[in-house]
N, C-alpha and C positions, 0 to 999 in steps of 0.2 A: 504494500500500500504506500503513495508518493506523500509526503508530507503534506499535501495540498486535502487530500482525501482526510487523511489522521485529522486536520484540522479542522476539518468539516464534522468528521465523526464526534472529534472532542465539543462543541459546538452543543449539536444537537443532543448528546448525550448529558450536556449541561442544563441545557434550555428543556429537557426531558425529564430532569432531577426535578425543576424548580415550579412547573405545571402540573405534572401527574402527580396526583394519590388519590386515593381511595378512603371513602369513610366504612366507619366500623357499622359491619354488616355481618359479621358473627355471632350477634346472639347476646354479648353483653348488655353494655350500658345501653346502647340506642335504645333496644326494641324495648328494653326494662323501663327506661323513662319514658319514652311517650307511651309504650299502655298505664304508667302511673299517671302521667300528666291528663289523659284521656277519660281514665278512668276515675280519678279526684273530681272532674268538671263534670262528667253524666252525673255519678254517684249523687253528688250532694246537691245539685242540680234538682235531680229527681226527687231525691227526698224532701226539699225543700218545696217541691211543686205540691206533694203528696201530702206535706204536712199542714203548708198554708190552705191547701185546697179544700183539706177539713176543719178550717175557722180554727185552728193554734195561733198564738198572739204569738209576738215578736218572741218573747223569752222563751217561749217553747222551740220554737222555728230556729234559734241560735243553739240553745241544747240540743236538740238532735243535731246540727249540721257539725259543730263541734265533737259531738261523739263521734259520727259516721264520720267523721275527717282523721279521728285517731284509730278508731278500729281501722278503718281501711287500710289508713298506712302500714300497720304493721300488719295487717293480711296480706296486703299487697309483697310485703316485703318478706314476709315470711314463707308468702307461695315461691315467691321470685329465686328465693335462695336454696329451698329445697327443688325446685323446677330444676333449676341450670348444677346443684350439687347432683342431681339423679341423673342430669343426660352427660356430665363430665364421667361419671362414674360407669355407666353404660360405656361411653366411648372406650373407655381406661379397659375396659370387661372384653369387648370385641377384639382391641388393638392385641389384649392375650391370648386370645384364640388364634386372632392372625399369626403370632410371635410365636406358638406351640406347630404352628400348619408351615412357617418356614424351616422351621428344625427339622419336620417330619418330613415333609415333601417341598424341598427346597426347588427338587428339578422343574415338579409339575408348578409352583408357585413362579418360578422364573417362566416355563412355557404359557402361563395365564399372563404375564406385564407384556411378553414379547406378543402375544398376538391382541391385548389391550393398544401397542404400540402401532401394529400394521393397519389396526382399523380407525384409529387417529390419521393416518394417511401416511407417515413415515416410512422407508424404503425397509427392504428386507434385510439389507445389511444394515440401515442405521438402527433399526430396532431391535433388531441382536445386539447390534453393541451395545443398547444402551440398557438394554435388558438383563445383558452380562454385567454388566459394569457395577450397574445398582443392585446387583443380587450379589455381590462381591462383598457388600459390606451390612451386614445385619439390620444396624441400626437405619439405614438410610432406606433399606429395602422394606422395613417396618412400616416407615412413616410413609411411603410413596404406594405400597400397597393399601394401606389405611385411606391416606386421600383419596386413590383410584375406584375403591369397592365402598366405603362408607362416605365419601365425600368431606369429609374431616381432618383437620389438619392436630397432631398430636402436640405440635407447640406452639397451637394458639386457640385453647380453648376458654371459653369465656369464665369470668373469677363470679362465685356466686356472691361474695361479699361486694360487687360492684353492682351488678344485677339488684342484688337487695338493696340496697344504699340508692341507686338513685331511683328506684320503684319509690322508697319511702319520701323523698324530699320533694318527688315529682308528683306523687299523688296528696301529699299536702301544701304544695302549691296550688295545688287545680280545685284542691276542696275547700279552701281558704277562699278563694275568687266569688262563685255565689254569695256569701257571707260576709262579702264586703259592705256592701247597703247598709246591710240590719246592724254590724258593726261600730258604722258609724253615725248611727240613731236613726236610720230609716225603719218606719214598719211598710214600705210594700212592699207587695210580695213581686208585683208586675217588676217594680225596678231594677228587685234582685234578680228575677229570673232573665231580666235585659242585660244586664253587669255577667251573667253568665251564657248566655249566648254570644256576647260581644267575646269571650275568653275563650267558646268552643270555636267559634270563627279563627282566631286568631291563633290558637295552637293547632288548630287542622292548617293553616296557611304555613306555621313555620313549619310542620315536618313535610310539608309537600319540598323542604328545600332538598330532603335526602331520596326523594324521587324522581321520577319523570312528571308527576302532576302538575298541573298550575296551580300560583299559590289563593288564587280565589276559588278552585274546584276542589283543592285539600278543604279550605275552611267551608265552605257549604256544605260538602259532607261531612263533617262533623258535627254543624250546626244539624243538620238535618238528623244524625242521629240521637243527640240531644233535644230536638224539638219531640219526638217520639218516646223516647225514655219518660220527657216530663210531661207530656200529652198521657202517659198512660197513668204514671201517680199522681198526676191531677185529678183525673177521672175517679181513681180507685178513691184518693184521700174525699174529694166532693161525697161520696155515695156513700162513704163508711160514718163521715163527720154528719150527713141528712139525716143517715139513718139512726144512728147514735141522739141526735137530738131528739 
């Protein structure tokens, strides 16, 4: 290669560094905060719809959202941790099956990468080599078998202590947001449930930023799945609180 080419190479491999990456899309923190952040906003959302819709005064309608903001979080966060502690431990379970199947049948495990390798499109020779090469060394054959047949990567699996942690801050964020009104001396119920529609809007728009979504068709769907959450404990609290009287 002429210096001119290296130069170019060095270049875009620069301009390559400083464009490209990837957000976390494995399982940790993301997906754990916005179902906490999601699920804080329906949550208390709802119950606040269901409560005020059965004639509860202010004092009431803050005690419930107030509880249902503390239980939640530490459901949330206690599901969150046992969830991703049982699929780490699952992964950890397979990858020894895998790790007992290379001792045992190293040959047939190397003829399973090398024709994983031809139907990827690679030639017949580069898939031999590369199927020898990686089978050459246990540890590396481990992890590339793991990713190929469970689609999992061994050293980058999500920390359940992260998962629970922002599940907990994210769903008492979102349950906090309805109960800003009444908080701050309002008794409607219409204002608070607008102060929490304006919060499902706006955290369905920011996570549309880690998708292909637009960020007003993220926040409509979530408003909209909030509008139905508290469409339905409205109804149930009206009927229970008419009948009650």
């Amino acid at each position: 290669m002429d210096e001119s080419a290296q130069s170019s190479e060095q270049a875009e491999l620069a301009e390559h560094q400083n464009d490209h990456h990837h957000r976390d899309i494995s399982g940790g923190w993301l997906r754990a905060a916005t179902f906490g952040a999601m699920d804080g906003l329906v949550t208390n959302i709802a119950l606040i719809a269901g409560v005020g819709g059965g004639g509860a005064d202010r004092q009431v309608i803050v005690l419930t959202g107030i509880a249902g903001l503390v239980a939640g979080a530490f459901s949330m966060a206690l599901g969150e941790f046992a969830s991703v502690g049982t699929q780490n431990e699952a992964v950890d379970a397979e990858a020894e099956v895998e790790r007992r199947e290379l001792a045992r049948h190293p040959r047939a495990e190397q003829a399973e990468l090398l024709q994983e390798y031809r139907d990827m499109g690679l030639s017949e020779e580069t898939a031999r080599k590369v199927a020898e090469e990686i089978s050459a060394n246990p540890d590396i054959a481990l992890r590339v078998h793991v990713s190929q047949e469970l689609g999992v990567s061994l050293d980058d699996k999500p920390s359940p202590w992260t998962a629970a942690g922002s599940s907990f801050v994210c769903f008492a964020i979102g349950g906090i947001i309805p109960l800003l009104s009444y908080l701050f001396g309002s008794s409607s119920l219409w204002l608070a449930l607008g102060v929490g529609a304006v919060g499902l809007f706006v955290a369905g728009a920011i996570s549309s930023r880690f998708t292909v979504r637009t960020w007003w068709g993220g926040g409509l769907r979530q408003l909209m799945f909030g509008v139905i959450a508290a469409g339905a404990t409205f109804l149930v609290g009206t009927l229970i609180g008419v009948s009650a009287a």
